[in-house]
N, C-alpha and C positions, 0 to 999 in steps of 0.2 A: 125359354132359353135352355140348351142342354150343353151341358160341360161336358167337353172331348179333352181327355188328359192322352198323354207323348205314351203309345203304347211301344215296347219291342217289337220286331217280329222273329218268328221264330222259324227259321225254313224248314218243310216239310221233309226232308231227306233228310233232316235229322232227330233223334227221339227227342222227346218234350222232357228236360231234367227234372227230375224230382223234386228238388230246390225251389222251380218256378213253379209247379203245378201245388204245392202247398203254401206258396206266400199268396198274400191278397189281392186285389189288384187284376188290372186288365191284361191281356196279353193279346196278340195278334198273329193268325197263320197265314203265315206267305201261301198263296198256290198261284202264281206268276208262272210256274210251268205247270205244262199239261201233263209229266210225268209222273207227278207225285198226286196224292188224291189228300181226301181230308184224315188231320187227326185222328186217331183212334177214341171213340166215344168213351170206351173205360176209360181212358186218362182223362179226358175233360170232365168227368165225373168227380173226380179227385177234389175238382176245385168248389171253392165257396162262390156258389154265386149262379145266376142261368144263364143256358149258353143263345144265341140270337143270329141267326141265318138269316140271309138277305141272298135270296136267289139274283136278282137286279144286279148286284155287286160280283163281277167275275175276278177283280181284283186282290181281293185278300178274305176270308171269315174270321169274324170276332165274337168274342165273346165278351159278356155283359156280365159287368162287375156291380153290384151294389146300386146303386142310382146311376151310375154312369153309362149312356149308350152312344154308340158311334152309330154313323148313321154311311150309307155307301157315298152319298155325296159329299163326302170332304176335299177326294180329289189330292192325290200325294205325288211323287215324281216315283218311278220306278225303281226298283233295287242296284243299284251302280255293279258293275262285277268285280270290280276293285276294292269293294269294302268290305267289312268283317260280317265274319255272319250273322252277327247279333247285329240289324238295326235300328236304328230309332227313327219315327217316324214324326212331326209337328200335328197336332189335330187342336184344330180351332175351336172356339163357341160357334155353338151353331144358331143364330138368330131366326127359329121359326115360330109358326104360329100353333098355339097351344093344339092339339089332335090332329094336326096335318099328316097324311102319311106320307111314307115315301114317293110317293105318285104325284102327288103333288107338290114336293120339291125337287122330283127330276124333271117336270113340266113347266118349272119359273125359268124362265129366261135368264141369260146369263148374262151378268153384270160386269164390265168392264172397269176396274180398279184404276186410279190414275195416280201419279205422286207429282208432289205438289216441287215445281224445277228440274223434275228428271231428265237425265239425256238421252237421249236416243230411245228409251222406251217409254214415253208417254202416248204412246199409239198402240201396245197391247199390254193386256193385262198381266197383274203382278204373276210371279211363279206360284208363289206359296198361296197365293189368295185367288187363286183363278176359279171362276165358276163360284165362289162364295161371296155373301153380301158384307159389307163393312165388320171387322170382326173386333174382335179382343184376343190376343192368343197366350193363351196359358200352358208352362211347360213345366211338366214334373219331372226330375229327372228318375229314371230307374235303378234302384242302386246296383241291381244284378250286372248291369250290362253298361253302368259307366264308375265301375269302380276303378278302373287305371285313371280313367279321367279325372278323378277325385284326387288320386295318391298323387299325379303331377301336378292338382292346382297345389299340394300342398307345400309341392316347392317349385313356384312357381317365380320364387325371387332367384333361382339362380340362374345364369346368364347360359347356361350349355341348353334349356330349356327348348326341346324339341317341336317347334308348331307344329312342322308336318304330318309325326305323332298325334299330337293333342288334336289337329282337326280331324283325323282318320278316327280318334277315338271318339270323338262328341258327332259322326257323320256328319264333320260341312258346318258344324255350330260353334268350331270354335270362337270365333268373334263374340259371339253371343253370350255362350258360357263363361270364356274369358271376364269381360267388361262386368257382366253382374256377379262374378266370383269376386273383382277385385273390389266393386262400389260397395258390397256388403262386406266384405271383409274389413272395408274402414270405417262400416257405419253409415256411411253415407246415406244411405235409403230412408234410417230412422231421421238420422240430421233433419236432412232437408226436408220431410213428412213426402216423399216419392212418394205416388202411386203407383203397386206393385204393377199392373194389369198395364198401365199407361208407361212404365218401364219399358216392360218386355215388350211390350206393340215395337215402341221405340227402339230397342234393340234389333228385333227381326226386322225392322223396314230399312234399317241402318246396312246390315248384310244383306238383304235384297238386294238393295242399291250399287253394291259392289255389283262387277262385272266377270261373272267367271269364268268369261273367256277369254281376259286378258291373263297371260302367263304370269306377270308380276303385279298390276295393281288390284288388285283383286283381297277381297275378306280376310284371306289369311296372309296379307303383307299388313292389313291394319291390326291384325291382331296379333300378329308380332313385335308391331310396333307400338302396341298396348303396352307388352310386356316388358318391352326394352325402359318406355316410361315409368313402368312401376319402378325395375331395377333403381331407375336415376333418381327416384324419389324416395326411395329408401333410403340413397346413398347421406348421412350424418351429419354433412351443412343444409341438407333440403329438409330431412326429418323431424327437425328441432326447429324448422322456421316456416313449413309450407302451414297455412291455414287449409280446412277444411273444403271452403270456396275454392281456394285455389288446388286442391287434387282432384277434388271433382272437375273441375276444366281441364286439368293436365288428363285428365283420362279421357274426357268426353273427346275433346279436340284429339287426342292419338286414334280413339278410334272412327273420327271423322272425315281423318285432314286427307286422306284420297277419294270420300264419296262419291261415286259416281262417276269414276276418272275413266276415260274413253278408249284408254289404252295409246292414246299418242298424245307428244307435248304439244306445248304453246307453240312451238315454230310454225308445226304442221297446221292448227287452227288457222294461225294467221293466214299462213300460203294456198291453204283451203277456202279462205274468207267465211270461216264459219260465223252464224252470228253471234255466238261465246265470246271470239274476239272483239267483234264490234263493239258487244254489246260493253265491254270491260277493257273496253279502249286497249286491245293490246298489251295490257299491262297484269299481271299474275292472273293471266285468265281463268286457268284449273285452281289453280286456288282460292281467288274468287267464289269460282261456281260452286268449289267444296263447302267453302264455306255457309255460301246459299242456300244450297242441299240441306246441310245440317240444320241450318235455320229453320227451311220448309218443316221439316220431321221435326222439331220442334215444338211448331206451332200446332202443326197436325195432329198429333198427339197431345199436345197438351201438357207434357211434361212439366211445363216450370209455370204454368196459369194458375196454381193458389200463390205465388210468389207475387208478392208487391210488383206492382205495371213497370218502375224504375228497375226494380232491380232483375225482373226477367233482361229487358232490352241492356242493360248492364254486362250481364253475364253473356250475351249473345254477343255483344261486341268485344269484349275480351274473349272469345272462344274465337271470332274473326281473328282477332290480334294474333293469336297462335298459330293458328291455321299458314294465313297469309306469312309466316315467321320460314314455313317449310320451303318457299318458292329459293328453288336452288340458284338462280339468277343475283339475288341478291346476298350470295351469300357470303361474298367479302365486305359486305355493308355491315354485315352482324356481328363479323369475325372482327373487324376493327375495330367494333366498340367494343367488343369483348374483352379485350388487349388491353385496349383502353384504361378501363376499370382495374381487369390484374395488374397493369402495372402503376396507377397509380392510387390499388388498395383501397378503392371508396367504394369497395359494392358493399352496400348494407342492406341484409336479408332481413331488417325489418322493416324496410322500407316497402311497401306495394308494390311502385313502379318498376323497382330492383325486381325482387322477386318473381314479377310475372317475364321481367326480359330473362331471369336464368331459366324460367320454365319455358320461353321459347327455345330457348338454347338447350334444352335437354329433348324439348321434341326435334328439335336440325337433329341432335345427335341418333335421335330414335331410328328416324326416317331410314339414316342413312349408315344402322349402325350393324348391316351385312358383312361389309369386312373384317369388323370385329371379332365375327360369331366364330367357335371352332370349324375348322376346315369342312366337316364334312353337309354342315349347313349351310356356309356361307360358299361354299361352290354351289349348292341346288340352287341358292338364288342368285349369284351370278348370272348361270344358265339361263333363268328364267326371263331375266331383267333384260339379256340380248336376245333373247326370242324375241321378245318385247319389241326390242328396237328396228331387230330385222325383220319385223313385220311392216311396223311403219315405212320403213325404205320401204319393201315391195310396192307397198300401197300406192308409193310416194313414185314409183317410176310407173307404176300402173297409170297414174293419172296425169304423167309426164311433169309431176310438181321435182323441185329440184331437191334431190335427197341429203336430207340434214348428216351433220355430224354424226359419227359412230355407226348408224344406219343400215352401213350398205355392204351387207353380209361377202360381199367380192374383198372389198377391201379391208374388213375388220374380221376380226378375231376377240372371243371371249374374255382369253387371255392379256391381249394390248388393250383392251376397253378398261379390264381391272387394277391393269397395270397404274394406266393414266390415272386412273381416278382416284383410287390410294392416293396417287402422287401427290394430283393437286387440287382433291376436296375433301377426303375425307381425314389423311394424316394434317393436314394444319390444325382441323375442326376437334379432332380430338386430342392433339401435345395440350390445345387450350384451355380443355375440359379437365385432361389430368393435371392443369395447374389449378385448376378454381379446384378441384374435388380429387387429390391424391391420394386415393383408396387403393385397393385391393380392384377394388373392382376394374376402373381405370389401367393398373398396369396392366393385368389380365385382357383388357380390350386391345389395349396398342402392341402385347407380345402373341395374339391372337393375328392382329394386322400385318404384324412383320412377318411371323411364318408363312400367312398367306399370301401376300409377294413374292416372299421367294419360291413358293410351290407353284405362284403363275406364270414367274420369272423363270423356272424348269420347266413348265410346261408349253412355254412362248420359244425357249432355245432349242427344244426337242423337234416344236412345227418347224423352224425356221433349219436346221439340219436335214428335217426332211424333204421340206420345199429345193436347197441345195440339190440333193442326193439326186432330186426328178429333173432339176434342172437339163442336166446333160440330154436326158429322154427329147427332152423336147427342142431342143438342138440339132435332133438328129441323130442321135449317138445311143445305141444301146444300151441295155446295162452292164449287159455282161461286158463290155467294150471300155467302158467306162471305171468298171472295176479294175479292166485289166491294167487302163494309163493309171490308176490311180497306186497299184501296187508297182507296175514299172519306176514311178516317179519316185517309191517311197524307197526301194532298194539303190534307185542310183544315187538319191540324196543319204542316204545311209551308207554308202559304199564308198563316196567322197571321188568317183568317178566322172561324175557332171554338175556339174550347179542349175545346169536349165533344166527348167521347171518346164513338161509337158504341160499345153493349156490344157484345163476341162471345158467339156461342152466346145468342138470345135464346131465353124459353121457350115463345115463342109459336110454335105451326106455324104 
C-alpha cells in the first residue's frame, strides 16, 4: 500500500516561492496547459527529497517526498477557472500489489464504485473514487495554502461567517473541513475512540453524495447548516446541558439531513410516481431517504461498529429523529409543541427526551436559518434556492406535471418568494427560539430578518413600478407618449384646472 497525502498545485506560469521549495513535503506542478513547460530543475534542486517523472501522466509532474509516491493513476477532476491559484488536490491510498509498475495498474480494469441508497447515481461511478479500487482517503491539510481557512475556522462561532469563502478556500471541502474541525474541536474523535481513516472515508462520501448541481441543496448548504448548528449549541441553555452523544448527532445529522437531495421536493416525487414516494408511502419522503443515506455511510464505513450493537442502532434512530424533525410540512406540529412547553415552562434540559426535541428545534432553525444571515449572504442564497425552484417548474411543464407552488418563474419572483416565507415560516420559527434562548445571538438573527424584508420589500416595489411604467408599452401606447399624459396629468392636477385624471395605458392604438 502507498500513502498519497493532498498535494498543492502549483501553476506553471507562476515562479515556485521560496517559502514552498525549502519546507518539506510534496508539492505538485500543474502543466494542464500546453503553454507553460516544466519547472526549472535548479529550483527543484532546492528541495529535500528526489524528483519522479512519469511520462504516462500528461496531467500534472510530481515530485517525490521522503517515502511518499504518487502514482499517475489517482485520477483528480481538472483545475476549475474560478479558483485560486493555489489548489488542493484529494489523493487516495493506493491499494496495489507490492512491485507492480505502472503498466500494470493502468492495464487493471476499471472498477465501478456504488453507494449503498444513492439516488440517481448508483449507475456510475463515484467522482472522487473513479477508476480506483475501494480506498481509505487521507487528508493532510497544507498549511501554506489553507492558512485563511485555518484563521476562519477559528471563528468559526460567529454568525457573519462566510461559507462561500470557506469553501473557495478549502477548494469544494468545506463540508469536510468543516464537520471534522468541529468534531475535534469538542473532542469528540478521542470520546468516542473514532477511527481517524473511517472518519474522513465517512466525511468525503458524505460530500460526494451531495449533488453539485443543485443551486441550493448541495455540500455547502449542509455545511452551512453545520455551522448554524454549532452557533445554536453554543448558545448558554444548550452548553451547560447538551451531553457529548448528543452534539455529536446535532452535528452528524446537520451535516446529513439533505444527503443526497435530488434538487426537487416531495410534491414533484409524488406527481413523478417516483419510487422514493412509494417506497416512503408519501410521507417525508426526502427526509426519509436522507436519513437512509446517512445510515447506509454509516454502515459502509463502519463508523460506529466498535460501539455496543444497541447503542450503534440507538444513535442511528435518534440521528433519524432529527433528520425527519427538518420536513418543513410538519412544521406547525413542532412550533406548537414548542409553545407548548414556553408557555407552560416545563422544558427540562435534563431531561433526554427534552433535549433531543430542543436539538431538533435548533436543526429546523439551522436549515432554514438564511433569512437570518447579513444581507449580503442571505440574498446569494435566496437566489440560489429560486433557481432551485425554477428549475423544478421547467422540469415540471417539460413533462406536462402540474407546476407546484413558488415554481413557475412567469409568475414568481425572488423577492415575493422571500417575502412570504419570512412571513409565515421562518419569523414564527425564530420570535419562538428567541423566547427559549434570548441571547445576543437571537436578537442579531431576527434584526438581520427584519432588514432583509425590508430590502425585499424595496426590491419587490421597485419590480412592481417598473412592471407599471411597461405597462402603458404594451397597451399600445409609447413611451415617450406616455410620459407625455403622465406629465399633462401632473400639471393639470397641480394647477387645480381639471380634476379628470387622463387614463394611462389607453386601449386604443
Amino acid at each position: 500500500m502507498e500513502v498519497c497525502y493532498q498535494l498543492p498545485v502549483l501553476p506553471l506560469d507562476r515562479p515556485v516561492p521560496k517559502h514552498v521549495l525549502s519546507r518539506r513535503g510534496a508539492i505538485s506542478f500543474s502543466s494542464s496547459s500546453s503553454l507553460f513547460g516544466a519547472p526549472d530543475p535548479r529550483q527543484l534542486s532546492q528541495r529535500r527529497g528526489a524528483i519522479s517523472y512519469d511520462s504516462s501522466d500528461q496531467t500534472a509532474l510530481y515530485i517525490r517526498m521522503l517515502d511518499v509516491r504518487v502514482r499517475s493513476q489517482v485520477g483528480f477532476e481538472p483545475e476549475r477557472r474560478s479558483s485560486h491559484p493555489y489548489l488542493c488536490i484529494d489523493f487516495r491510498n493506493l491499494h496495489t500489489r507490492l512491485g507492480c509498475g505502472s503498466a500494470s495498474v493502468s492495464s487493471a480494469p476499471e472498477r465501478r464504485v456504488r453507494r449503498l441508497l444513492s439516488f440517481q447515481r448508483y449507475l456510475h461511478s463515484s467522482r472522487l473514487l473513479r477508476g480506483i479500487p475501494q480506498q481509505i482517503p487521507l487528508h493532510i491539510l497544507d498549511e501554506d495554502y489553507t492558512g485563511q481557512a485555518r484563521c476562519m475556522l477559528e471563528k468559526v462561532d460567529n454568525w457573519n461567517f462566510d461559507i462561500f469563502l470557506f469553501d473557495r478556500l478549502t477548494n469544494g471541502n468545506s463540508l469536510i473541513t468543516l464537520t471534522f474541525h468541529l468534531l475535534n474541536q469538542y473532542g469528540l474523535v478521542e470520546l468516542f475512540q473514532l477511527d481517524m481513516v473511517k472518519l474522513w472515508r465517512f466525511l468525503v462520501m458524505i460530500q460526494e453524495d451531495y449533488h453539485s448541481s443543485n443551486p441550493y441543496h448541495n455540500a455547502i448548504h449542509a455545511a452551512d447548516v453545520t455551522q448554524a448548528m454549532y452557533c445554536y449549541m453554543r448558545e448558554p441553555k444548550l452548553a451547560k446541558s447538551l451531553t457529548s452523544r448528543d452534539i455529536l448527532l446535532g452535528l452528524l445529522a446537520a451535516a446529513t439531513h439533505d444527503l443526497d437531495h435530488p434538487g426537487v421536493n416531495q410534491a414533484f416525487l409524488i406527481k413523478a410516481d417516483h419510487y422514493l414516494a412509494t417506497l416512503y408511502r408519501h410521507t417525508s419522503v426526502l427526509e426519509n431517504h436522507h436519513w437512509k443515506s446517512a445510515v447506509g455511510l454509516l454502515r459502509e464505513t463502519g463508523l460506529f461498529s466498535h460501539l455496543p450493537a444497541d447503542d450503534g442502532l440507538s444513535m442511528e434512530r435518534e440521528l433519524g429523529s432529527l433528520i425527519l424533525a427538518t420536513d418543513i410540512s410538519r412544521q406547525n406540529q413542532y412550533l406548537t409543541r414548542f409553545r407548548t412547553y414556553l408557555e407552560q415552562e416545563n422544558l427540562c434540559l435534563t431531561n433526554a427526551n427534552h433535549r433531543h426535541f430542543v436539538l431538533q428545534m435548533a436543526l429546523k432553525c439551522a436549515d432554514i436559518c438564511n433569512p437570518c444571515r447579513p444581507w449580503e449572504l442571505s440574498k446569494k442564497w435566496s437566489e440560489k434556492v429560486t433557481q432551485e425552484f425554477f428549475q423544478q417548474g421547467d422540469n415540471e411543464k417539460k413533462h406536462k406535471l402540474e407546476v407546484s407552488p413558488l415554481c413557475d418563474r412567469e409568475t414568481n419572483t425572488v423577492s415575493k418568494i422571500q417575502i412570504g416565507f419570512m412571513s409565515y415560516v421562518a419569523e414564527p420559527l425564530f420570535a419562538e427560539w428567541a423566547r427559549f434562548s434570548d441571547t445576543r445571538l437571537s436578537q442579531t438573527m431576527l434584526g438581520h430578518m427584519g432588514l432583509n424584508k425590508a430590502s425585499w420589500g424595496a426590491i419587490q416595489q421597485e419590480q412592481t413600478s417598473v412592471s407599471e411604467e411597461a405597462e402603458p408599452n404594451s397597451n399600445g401606447i409609447g413611451a415617450d407618449e406616455a410620459a407625455a399624459q403622465r406629465d399633462d396629468n401632473n400639471s393639470t392636477t397641480a394647477g387645480g384646472t381639471s380634476s379628470k385624471e387622463i387614463p394611462q395605458g389607453s386601449r386604443e392604438s
